[in-house]
C-alpha positions, 0 to 999 in steps of 0.5 A, spaced: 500 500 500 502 508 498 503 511 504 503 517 503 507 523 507 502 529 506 495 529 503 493 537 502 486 538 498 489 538 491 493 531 493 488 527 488 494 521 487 491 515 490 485 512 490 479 511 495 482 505 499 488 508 500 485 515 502 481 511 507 486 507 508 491 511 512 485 514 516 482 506 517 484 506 524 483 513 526 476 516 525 477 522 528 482 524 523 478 522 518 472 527 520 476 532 520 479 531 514 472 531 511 471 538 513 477 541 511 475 538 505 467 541 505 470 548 508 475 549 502 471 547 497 466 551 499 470 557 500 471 555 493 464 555 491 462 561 493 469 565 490 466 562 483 459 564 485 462 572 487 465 573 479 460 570 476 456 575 479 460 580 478 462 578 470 454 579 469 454 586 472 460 587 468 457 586 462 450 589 464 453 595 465 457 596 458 450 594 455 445 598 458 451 604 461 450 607 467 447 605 473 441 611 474 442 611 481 445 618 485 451 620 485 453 621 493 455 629 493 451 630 487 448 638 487 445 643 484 452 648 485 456 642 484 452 641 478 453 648 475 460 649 476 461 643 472 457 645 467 462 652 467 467 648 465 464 645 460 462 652 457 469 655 458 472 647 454 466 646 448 462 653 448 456 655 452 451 653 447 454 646 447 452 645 454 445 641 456 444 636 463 446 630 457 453 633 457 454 635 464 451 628 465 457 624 461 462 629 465 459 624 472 458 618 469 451 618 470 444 617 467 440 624 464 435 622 469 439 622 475 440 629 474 433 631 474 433 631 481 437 637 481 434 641 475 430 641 472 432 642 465 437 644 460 434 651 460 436 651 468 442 649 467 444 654 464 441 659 468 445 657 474 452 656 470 450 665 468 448 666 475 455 663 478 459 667 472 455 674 475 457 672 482 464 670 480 465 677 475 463 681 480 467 678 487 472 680 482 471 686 480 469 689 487 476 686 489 479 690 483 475 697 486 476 697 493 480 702 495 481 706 488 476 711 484 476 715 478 480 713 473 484 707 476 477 705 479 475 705 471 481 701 469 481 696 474 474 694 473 474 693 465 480 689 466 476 685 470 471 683 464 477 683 460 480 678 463 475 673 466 472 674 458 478 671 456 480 666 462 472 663 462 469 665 455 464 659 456 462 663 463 462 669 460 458 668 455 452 665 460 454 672 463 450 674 457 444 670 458 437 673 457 434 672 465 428 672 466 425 677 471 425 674 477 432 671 476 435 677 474 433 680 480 436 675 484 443 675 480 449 678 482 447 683 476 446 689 481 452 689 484 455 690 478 451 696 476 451 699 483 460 699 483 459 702 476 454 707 479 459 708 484 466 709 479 461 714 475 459 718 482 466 720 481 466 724 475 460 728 478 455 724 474 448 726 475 443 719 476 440 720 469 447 721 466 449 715 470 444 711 467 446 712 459 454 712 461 453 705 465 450 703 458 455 706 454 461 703 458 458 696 458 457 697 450 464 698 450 467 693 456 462 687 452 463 689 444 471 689 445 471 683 449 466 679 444 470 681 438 477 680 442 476 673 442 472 672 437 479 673 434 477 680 431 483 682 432 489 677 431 491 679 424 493 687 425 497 691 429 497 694 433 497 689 439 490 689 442 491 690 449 495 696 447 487 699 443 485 696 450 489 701 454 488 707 449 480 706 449 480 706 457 484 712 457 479 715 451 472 713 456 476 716 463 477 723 458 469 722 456 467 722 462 472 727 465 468 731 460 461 729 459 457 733 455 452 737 459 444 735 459 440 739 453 433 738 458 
């Protein structure tokens, strides 16, 4: 008879008679080793069983794409910032819930739960892209007035125009009533008032040179990065510094009201 030094669970070399064999006349030791046997096949089962399930997640997540479930730390704000950055990577007209979507992986529907549609979307991205130019330019004015006032506070469109143009576009965005009057928009006239309250402007007179310093600031920005400029002398930030000088000089002297 094969007497064997070892038997581990892989050790299949002898024969039923010989595997009872050598524990004939111990049967304890032979329940034992049935046990062991029960426990790693088990244990082998059941590690078959998870990959199985597993592999058929697998492959229902590359047939049906994301799960629809929330995302943990998923928001309205979060949402908005990245729809942001989208606009400044692809443009602002090419964001929508399904794009911002994609961006996180998941289902259009999962989303919904936060806005409510694309329009929405991107109401919230023109509100962010208001807050953040006005926190910018109220950090450019403070302390200063007058002609540094005029310049540091176009410089802040200028700039972020040019750092964020997807966000700077949503800036333009047609709000509604309600959501104008929620928007950081108001800031932005209310230091442009203050900056104009230094050249003895009168209220009305206030009203038109906000107008015409927006035209300005907006229509040089739009065309400045719409490339307008690229293929002449001289450079356009040299243009830009001139134009301001030539607005501080208007306002200096602006023409006295006929009524």
């Amino acid at each position: 008879m094969r007497q064997h030094t070892a038997f581990g669970p892989f050790d299949f070399e002898g024969s039923a008679h010989d595997v009872l064999g050598n524990f004939g006349s111990n049967p304890a030791a032979l329940a034992v080793h049935f046990i062991h046997l029960k426990i790693v096949y088990g244990s082998l089962l059941l590690l078959i069983v998870i990959c199985l399930y597993s592999l058929g997640k697998w492959f229902t997540l590359q047939r049906t794409g994301p799960i629809d479930m929330p995302r943990a730390g998923l928001t309205a704000d979060r949402l908005a910032m990245a729809g942001a950055e989208l606009a400044d990577e692809v443009g602002f007209e090419h964001v929508t819930v399904s794009a911002v979507a994609r961006q996180f992986d998941v289902k259009v529907a999962s989303l919904y739960s936060h806005v409510k549609s694309s329009n929405d979307l991107k109401t919230r991205i023109s509100l962010l892209a208001l807050e953040e130019m006005a926190d910018q330019a109220a950090d450019a004015v403070a302390g200063r007035s007058g002609r540094d006032a005029l310049t540091a506070f176009a410089n802040v469109y200028r700039d972020y125009a040019k750092a964020h143009p997807g966000r700077y576009a949503a800036s333009q965005m047609r709000l509604t009533p309600e959501d104008a009057a929620a928007s950081a928009g108001f800031r932005h006239s209310q230091m442009m008032r203050s900056i104009l309250r230094g050249y003895n402007l009168t209220d009305l007179d206030q009203t038109h040179a906000v107008r015409l310093l927006g035209s300005v600031f907006h229509g040089y920005a739009s065309l400045e990065l719409g490339g307008s400029f690229s293929h002449s002398t001289p450079d356009s930030a040299e243009s830009w510094s001139r134009i301001l000088e030539a607005l501080d000089s208007m306002l200096t002297n602006w023409p006295a009201s006929n009524a």
